[in-house]
N, C-alpha and C positions, 0 to 999 in steps of 0.2 A: 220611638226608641230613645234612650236616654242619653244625652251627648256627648257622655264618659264612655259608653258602651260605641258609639259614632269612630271617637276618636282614636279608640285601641284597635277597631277593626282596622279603618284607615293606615294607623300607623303598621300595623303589624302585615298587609298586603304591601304598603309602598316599599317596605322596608326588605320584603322576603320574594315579591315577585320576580326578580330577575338575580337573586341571589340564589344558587343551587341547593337550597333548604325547604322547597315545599312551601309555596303561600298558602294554597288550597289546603295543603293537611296544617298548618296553622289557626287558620280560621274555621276549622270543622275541630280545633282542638279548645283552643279561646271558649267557646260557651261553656264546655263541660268541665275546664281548669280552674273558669270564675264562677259557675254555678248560674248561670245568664241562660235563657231561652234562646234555642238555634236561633241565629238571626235568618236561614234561609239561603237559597241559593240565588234570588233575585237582588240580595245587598252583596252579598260575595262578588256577582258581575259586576254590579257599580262601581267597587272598588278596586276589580280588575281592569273596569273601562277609563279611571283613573288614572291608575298605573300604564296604561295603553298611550295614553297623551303625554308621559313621562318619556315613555321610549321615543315615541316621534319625533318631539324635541330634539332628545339627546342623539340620533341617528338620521337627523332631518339631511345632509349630505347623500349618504347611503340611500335615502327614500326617493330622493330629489333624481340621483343619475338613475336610479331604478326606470321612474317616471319616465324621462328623457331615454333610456333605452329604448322603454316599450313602444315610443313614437317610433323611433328609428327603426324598430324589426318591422313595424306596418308599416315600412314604405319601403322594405325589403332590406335595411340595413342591420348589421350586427355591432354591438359593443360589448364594454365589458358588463356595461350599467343591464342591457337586456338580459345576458347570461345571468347576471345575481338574479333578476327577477322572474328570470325561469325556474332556475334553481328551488328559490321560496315555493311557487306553483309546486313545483314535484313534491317539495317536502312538507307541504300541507296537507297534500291529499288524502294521506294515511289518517289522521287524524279526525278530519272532517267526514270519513266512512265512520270511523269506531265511535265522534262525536253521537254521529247522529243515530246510532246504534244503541249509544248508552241512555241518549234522553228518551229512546222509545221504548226499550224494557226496564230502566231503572231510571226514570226523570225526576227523585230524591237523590241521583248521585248513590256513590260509595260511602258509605259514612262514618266507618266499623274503625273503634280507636283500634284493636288488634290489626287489622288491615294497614293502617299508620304508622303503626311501629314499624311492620316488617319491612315496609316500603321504605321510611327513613335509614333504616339500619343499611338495609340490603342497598339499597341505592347510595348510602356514605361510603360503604365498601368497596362499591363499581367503583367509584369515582375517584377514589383513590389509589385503585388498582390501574385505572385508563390516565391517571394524572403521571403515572410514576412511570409505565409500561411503557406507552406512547410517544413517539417519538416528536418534535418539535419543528417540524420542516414544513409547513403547507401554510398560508395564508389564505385567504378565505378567496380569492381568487383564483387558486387551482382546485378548488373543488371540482366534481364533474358531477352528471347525472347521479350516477351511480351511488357516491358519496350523499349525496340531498338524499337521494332515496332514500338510504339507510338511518339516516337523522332523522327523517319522516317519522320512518317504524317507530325510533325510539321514540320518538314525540308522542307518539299514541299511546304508549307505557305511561303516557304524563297523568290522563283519565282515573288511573289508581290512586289518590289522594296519598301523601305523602312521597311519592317517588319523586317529585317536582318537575315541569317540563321544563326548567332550564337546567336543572342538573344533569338530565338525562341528556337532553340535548347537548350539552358542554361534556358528558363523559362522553357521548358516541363522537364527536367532533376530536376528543383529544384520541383517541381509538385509532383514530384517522389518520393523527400527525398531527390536526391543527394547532397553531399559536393558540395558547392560551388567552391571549385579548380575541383572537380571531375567534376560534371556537367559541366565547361571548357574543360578538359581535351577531356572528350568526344565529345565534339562540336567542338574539332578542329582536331581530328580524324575522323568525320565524314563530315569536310572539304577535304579532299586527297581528295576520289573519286569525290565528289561533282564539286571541281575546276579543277582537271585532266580529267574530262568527260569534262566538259566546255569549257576548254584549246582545249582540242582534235580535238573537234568536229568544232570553230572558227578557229582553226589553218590550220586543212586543207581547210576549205573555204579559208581565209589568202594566203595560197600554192597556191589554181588552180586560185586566183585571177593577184597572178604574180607581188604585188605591193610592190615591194624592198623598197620603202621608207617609206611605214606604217611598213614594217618586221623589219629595224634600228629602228622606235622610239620605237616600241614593247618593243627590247630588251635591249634599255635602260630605258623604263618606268619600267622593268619587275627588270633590276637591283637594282632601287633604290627603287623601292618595296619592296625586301626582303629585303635590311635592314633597314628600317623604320617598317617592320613589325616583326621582330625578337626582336626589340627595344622596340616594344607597348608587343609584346604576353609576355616578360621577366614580363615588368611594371604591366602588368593585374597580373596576377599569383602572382607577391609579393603581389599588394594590395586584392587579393580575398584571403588572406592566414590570415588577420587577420579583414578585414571589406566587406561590403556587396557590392548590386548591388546598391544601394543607386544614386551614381555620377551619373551614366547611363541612371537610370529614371529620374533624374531631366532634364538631359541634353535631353532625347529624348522628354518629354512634350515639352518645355519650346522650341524647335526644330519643332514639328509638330505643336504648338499652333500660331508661327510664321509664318510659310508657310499656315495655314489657309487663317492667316491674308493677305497676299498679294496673297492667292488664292481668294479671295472677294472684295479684292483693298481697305481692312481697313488701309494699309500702302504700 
């Protein structure tokens, strides 16, 4: 693949993964905007599993007491660090059923740019409606089962290409109450398993397929992934620390309202 073509995937996953705008409806959009052959859904993981080493990074605290909880409940003790990482458990699980649901009847994915619009649109909408609606009292510490759970579901709405699973994730979280860095924080911890199952599961396909030259652009699409996307998760997290979800809704209307239009051949 061609290292212009490498670098825009790259940039355009690091840059969109954890920002509430759809990476995956990005990059199923990129080939057909630049007139590029699909690059596929096994360079998409790579650059998701990039973007993956972005997050760890920038939430290696959060990972760390996680860790250290989970020691403590197996020798029968509770923290806070256990409760987050139960939490994640419950609100994976929805996704990991519709995951493996979608790769078994449709393992080309969603692909449908009309499908992309509606999801961007409609998803800018939610999100701006649970931005504004939502009250601001909860920290990512009083979540309960209950609440994961629900963030779960929406996670699984993620599957739709253009809804984004961190938007959806961050509008069910603000629905809730969450702080808006919170309602983040937690949408990109409940990225790990999300894109390490995904990576997984693509990677060994990748392996028994045996194609050393898609495995090199992987891992340099996967490099420049992570730091394009440690780069954007820094920039989010300052500007959600003293203003809203605002930029995102605009950007994602005024995005799906566009791809309408040349879904119709208004332009």
């Amino acid at each position: 693949m061609p290292t212009l073509h490498l670098v825009v995937l790259a940039l355009i996953q690091g840059i969109t993964e954890f920002l509430p705008v759809s990476s995956s409806g990005h990059l199923v959009l990129a080939p057909r905007l630049l007139h590029w052959p699909d690059q596929g859904l096994a360079l998409d993981v790579a650059v998701h599993v990039g973007a993956l080493g972005a997050v760890v990074i920038y939430l290696w605290r959060d990972i760390w007491e996680m860790l250290v909880g989970l020691t403590r409940v197996l020798r029968g003790r509770r923290d806070k660090g256990g409760k987050l990482a139960a939490l994640v458990i419950v609100a994976t699980l929805p996704v990991i059923g519709a995951g493996f649901a979608l790769n078994h009847y449709m393992p080309a994915g969603i692909r449908s740019l009309e499908v992309i619009a509606w999801a961007t649109l409609g998803g800018g909408i939610l999100l701006y409606l649970a931005d504004n609606i939502g009250m601001t009292l909860r920290r990512m510490e009083h979540l309960e089962v209950s609440d994961a759970l629900i963030i779960g579901l929406a996670q699984a709405l993620a599957l739709i290409p253009g809804t984004s699973r961190s938007g959806i994730t961050m509008t069910a979280g603000r629905i809730l109450g969450m702080e808006r860095r919170d309602a983040a924080r937690f949408s990109m911890l409940l990225s790990i398993p999300a894109i390490f199952g995904a990576g997984g599961l693509k990677g060994w396909e990748l392996y028994q397929a045996g194609n050393a030259e898609l495995t090199a652009d992987a891992f340099i699409a996967a490099g420049l992934a992570f730091i394009s996307a440690l780069i954007a998760i820094a920039l989010m997290m300052a500007w959600l620390k003293r203003s809203t979800f605002a930029p995102f809704v605009i950007y994602r209307i005024l995005l799906g309202v566009a791809l309408l239009a040349v879904v119709h051949g208004i332009i």
